[in-house]
C-alpha positions in Angstrom: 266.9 83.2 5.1 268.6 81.3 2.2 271.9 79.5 2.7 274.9 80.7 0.8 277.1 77.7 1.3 275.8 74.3 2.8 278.7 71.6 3.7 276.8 68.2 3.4 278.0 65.1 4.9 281.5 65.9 4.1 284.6 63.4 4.1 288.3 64.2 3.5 291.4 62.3 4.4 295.3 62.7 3.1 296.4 59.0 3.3 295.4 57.5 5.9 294.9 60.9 7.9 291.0 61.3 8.1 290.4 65.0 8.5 286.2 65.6 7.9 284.1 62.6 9.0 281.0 63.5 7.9 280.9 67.3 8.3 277.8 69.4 7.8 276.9 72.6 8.4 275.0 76.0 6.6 276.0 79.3 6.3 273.2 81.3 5.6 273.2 84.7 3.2 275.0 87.8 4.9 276.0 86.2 8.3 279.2 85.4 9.8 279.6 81.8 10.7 283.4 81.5 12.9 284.5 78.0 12.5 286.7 77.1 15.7 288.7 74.0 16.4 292.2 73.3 17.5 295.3 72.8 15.6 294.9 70.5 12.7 291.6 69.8 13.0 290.6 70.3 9.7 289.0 74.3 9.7 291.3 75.6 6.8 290.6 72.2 5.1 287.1 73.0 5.6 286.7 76.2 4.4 289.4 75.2 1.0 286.6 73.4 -0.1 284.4 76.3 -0.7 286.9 77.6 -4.2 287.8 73.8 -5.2 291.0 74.1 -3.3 290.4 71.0 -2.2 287.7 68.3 -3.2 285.9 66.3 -0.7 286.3 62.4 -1.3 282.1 62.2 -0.6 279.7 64.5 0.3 278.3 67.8 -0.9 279.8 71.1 -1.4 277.2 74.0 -1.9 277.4 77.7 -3.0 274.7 80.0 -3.7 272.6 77.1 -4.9 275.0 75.3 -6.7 276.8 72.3 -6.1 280.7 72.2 -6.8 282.0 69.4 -5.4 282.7 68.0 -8.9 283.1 71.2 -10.7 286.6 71.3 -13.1 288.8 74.2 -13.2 286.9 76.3 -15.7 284.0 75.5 -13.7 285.0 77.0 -10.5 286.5 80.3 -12.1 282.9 82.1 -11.5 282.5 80.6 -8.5 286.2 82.1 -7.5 285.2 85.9 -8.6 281.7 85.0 -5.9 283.9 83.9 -3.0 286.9 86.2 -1.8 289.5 84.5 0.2 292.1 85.8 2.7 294.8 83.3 2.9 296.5 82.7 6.8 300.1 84.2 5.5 298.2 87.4 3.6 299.8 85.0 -0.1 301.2 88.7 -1.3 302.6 88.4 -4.4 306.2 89.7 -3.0 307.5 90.7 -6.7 304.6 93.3 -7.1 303.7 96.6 -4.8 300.7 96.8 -3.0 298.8 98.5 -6.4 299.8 95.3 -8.8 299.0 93.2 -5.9 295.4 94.3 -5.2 294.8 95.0 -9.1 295.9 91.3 -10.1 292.4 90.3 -10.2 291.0 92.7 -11.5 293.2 92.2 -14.7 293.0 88.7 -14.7 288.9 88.1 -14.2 287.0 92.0 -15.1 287.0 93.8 -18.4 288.1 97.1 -16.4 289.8 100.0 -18.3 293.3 100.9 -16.4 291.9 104.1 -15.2 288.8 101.9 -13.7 291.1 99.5 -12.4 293.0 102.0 -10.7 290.2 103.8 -9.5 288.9 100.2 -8.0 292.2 99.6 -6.3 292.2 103.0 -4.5 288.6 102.5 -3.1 288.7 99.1 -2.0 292.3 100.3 -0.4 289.7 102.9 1.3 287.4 100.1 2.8 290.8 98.3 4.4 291.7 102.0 5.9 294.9 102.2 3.7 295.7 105.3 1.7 298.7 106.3 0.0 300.4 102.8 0.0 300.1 101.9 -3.4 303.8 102.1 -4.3 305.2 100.4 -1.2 306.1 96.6 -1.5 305.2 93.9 0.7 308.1 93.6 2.7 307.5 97.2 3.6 304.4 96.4 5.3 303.4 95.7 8.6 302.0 92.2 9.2 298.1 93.8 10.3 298.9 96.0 6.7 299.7 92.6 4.7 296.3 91.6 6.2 294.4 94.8 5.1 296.4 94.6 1.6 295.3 90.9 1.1 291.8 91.5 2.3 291.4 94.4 -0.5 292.7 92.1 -2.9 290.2 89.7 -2.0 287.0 92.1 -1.7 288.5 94.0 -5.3 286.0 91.8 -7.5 283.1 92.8 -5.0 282.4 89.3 -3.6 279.1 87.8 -2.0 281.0 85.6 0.2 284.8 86.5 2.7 286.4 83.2 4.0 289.5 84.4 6.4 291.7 82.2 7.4 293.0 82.7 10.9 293.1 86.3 10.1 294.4 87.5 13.8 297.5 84.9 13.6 300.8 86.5 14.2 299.2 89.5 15.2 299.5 91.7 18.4 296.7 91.9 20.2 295.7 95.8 19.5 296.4 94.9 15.6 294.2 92.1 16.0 291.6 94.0 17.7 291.5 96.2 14.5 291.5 93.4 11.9 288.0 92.4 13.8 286.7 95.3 13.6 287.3 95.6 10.2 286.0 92.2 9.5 282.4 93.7 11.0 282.7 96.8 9.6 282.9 95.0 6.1 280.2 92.8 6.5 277.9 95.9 7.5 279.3 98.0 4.4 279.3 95.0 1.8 276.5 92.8 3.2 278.6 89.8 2.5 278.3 86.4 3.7 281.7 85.5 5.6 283.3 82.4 7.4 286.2 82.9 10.2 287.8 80.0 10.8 290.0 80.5 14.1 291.4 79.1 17.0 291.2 83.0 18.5 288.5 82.9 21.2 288.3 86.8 21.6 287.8 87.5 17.6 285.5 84.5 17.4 283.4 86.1 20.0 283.6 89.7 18.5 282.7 89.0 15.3 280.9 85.8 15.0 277.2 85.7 14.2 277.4 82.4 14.8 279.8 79.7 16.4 280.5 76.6 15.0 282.7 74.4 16.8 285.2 71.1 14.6 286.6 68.7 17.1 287.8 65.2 15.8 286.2 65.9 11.9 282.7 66.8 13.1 280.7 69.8 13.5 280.1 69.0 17.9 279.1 72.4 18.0 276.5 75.3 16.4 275.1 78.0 17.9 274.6 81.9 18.6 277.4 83.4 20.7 275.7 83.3 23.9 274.7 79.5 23.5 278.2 78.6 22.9 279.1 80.5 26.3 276.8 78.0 27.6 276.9 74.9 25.9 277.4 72.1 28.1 279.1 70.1 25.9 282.8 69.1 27.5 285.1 69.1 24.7 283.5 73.1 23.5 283.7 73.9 26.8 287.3 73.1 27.5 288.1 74.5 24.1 287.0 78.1 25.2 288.4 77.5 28.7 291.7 76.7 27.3 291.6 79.8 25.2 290.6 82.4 28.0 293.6 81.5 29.7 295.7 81.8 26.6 296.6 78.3 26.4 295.1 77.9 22.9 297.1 80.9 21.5 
């Protein structure tokens, strides 16, 4: 099975703060790699690095075959349109209604017709399990809808590749329950390759393909489900202890 996005020896500090030491890990075509780790220890950094959000100060960045670490902003624009991001707060555009917000894209990267470009918006609404919410505004949405609107904005331009950041945060636990179920229901119906990078050990579990574990900048930890379970290695295992009790959350 190819690889879809390969992290290579990867390094990133702010100032004096080193986040990645040396970071590597592959994310093959049409899985679901969950990335977990504590608080601040570098996941959303991580992940930023697949769309040039941030740049790594050495190492490798990968997607689909191509490396980006050093691409320029023009560069990356195709690369953006491959790889679909939902952002931790939803990043709604709260002067637009749900329709403008989830046809952006479409305006700004596709040569769409508006009748196409509506028709696009309503079916990718469809695939999120919203109907009829076109009109409504952001802050007339529930925070598991801001998540379904901003995950239709960021499937709209038919990605090969999700990243979702922390996508259960801030969520209760039966609207969290349906975000995952959503997140696997999209990678059967799209076949795309998607990275979950949470601290949540119940969604990690239900969706994950497979587990990868950041603690202190490096990848301690990757695995299948069940060999995370029963990894003996301390700081994984008191990471998942912590979080059955609810201690992580």
């Amino acid at each position: 099975m190819d690889d879809f996005i390969v992290f290579k020896d990867l390094f990133k500090s702010f100032g004096r703060k080193e986040v990645l030491q040396g970071v590597n890990l592959r994310v093959r075509k049409g899985e679901t790699v969950v990335i977990l780790g504590g608080s601040g220890s570098g996941k959303s950094v991580l992940i930023r690095h697949t769309i040039g959000l941030h740049r790594p100060d050495s190492g490798e960045v990968w997607v689909d075959g191509t490396e980006i670490s050093g691409f320029s902003e023009d560069d990356l624009m195709p690369v953006r349109k491959k790889v679909g991001m939902l952002f931790q707060g939803g990043a709604l555009f709260d002067s637009m209604d749900v329709f403008e917000n989830v046809a952006f894209a479409l305006r700004e990267h596709s040569k769409m017709s508006e009748d196409q470009i509506a028709d696009r918006v309503r079916e990718v609404l469809g695939l999120v399990e919203l109907e009829g919410v076109e009109k409504l505004a952001p802050s007339d949405l529930s925070g598991g809808m801001r998540k379904r609107v901003a995950l239709a904005r960021a499937i709209a331009l038919s990605p090969e590749g999700i990243l979702y950041d922390e996508p259960t945060t801030g969520l209760d636990p039966i609207t969290a329950g349906a975000i995952n179920d959503l997140i696997r229901s999209l990678q059967s119906a799209l076949n795309v390759t998607s990275v979950v990078v949470t601290h949540d050990i119940k969604s990690a579990f239900t969706v994950g393909d497979r587990i990868a574990f950041l603690f202190e900048g490096q990848m301690k930890f990757v695995g299948s489900v069940e060999e995370a379970k029963r990894s003996p290695d301390p700081q994984l295992r008191e990471f998942l202890q912590l979080g059955a009790t609810g201690a992580l959350s």
